[in-house]
N, C-alpha and C positions, 0 to 999 in steps of 0.2 A: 243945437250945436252938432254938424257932424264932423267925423273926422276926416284927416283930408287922404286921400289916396296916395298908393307908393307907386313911384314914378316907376315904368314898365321897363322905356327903354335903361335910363341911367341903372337900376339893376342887374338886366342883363349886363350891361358892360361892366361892372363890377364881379359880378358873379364868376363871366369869362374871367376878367382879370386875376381871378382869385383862383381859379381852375387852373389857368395860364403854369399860376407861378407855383402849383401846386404841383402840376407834370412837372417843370423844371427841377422842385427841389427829386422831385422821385427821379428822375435822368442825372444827378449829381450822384443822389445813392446807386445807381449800375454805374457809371463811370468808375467810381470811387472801389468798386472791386475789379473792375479792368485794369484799374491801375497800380489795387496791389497784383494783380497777374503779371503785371507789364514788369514790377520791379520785383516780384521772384524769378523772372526769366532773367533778368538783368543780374541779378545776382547769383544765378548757376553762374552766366555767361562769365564771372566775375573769377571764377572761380574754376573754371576750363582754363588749362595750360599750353592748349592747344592753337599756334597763330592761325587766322584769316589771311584772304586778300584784304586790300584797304578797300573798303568801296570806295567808289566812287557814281554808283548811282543812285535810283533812289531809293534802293532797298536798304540804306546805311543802316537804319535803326537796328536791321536784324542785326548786326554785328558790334552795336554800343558793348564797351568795358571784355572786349576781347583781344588778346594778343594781337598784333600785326606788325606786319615793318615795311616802310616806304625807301625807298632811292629818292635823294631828294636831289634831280640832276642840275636845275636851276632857280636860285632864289631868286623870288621876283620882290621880297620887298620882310622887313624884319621891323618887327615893332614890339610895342611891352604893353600886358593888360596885365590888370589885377589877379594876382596868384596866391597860392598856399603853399610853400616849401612840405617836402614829408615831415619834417620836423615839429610842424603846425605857425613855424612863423608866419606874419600876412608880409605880402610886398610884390613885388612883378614878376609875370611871366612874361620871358620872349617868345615870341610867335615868328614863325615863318611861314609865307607864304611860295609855295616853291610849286613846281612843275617834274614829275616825273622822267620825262624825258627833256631834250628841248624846246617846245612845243606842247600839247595837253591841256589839261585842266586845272587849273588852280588845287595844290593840297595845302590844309592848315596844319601844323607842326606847333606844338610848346616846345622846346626845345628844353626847356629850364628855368629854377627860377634864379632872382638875383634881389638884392637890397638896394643895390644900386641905379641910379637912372640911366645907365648904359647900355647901348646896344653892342652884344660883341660883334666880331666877327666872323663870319659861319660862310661858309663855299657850298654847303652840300654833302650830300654824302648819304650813306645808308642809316637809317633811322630805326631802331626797333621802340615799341610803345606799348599803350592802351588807346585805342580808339573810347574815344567822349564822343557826348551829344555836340553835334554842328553840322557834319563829323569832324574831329579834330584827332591828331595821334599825338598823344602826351608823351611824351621820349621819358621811356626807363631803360639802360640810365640816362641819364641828362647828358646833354652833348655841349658842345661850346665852351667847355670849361665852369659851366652852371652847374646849379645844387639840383640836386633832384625834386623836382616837383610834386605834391600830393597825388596819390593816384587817384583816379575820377573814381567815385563812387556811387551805387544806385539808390544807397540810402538817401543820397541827399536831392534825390528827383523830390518834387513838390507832387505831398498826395493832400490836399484840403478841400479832396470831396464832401467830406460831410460837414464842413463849417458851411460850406457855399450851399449844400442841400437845408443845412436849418438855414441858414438865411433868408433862403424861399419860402419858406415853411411860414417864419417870422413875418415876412413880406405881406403873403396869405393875410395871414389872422389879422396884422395892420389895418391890409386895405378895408376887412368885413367889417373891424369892430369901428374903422373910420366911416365906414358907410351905415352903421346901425347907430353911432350916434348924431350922423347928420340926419336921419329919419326921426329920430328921436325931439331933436331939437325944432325940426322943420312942423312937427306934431303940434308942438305947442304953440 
């Protein structure tokens, strides 16, 4: 009786696979401290008094959770997404999409929140805020006759680098000990 031989190829490709996913979980763990980097910068930024311009290109991120104020000289369109009043109520945020001058580029405004399903009425006007991630300027104070809005905060950026880095990890050991008891079983 001999025994039978371990297949060459289908190893290698398990072996990569397990290597694969073993660089990805270690690339989740560096992410995962870029990201607390990312959200200590975020949170000085939070914490300066000092306004920006708004961006508007594509360096926006340098200036997430900073001061700024927009002219908002035409609304091109007002609508309501899911909000957080400062208070911690949940219910809508009005959104405006407006233009700088007459003509430009599209800027996003929270203007406020409200409980209500109404859209008020808003013309424009100077806007001061917090630039959020989009980029968006969240109007403190609140404009339009709305409640003031939560301010964006960086705490609540998603850092689940290292659930995603064991997850690979898990993945790993899955795929080996799935491939050492198909060897096992193929043996007999």
């Amino acid at each position: 009786m001999t025994a039978r031989r371990v297949p060459i190829f289908a190893t290698i490709v398990v072996i990569a696979a397990a290597l694969t996913m073993v660089a990805l979980g270690i690339w989740q763990l560096q992410r995962r401290s870029e990201k607390e980097a990312l959200i200590a910068r975020f949170e000085a930024a939070a914490n300066d008094a000092a306004e920006v311009p708004y961006p508007i290109d594509d360096n926006a991120e340098a200036n997430w959770f900073r001061r700024s104020r927009i002219t908002c000289g035409r609304v091109l369109s007002l609508t309501t997404v899911s909000g957080t009043a400062a208070s911690g109520q949940k219910g809508l945020a009005v959104r405006a999409t407006c233009t700088e001058g007459a003509f430009g580029e599209p800027l996003t405004i929270d203007l406020g929140f409200t409980r209500e399903m109404v859209t008020p009425q808003w013309e424009g006007g100077e806007v001061t805020g917090v630039i959020a991630p989009g980029p968006r300027l969240v109007a403190d104070p609140a404009v339009a006759g709305l409640q003031p809005l939560a301010r964006p905060d960086p705490g609540s950026l998603p850092n689940n680098h290292l659930a995603y880095a064991g997850q690979w990890f898990f993945f790993a050991l899955t795929a080996l000990v799935i491939y050492v008891l198909a060897l096992r079983r193929r043996q007999r």
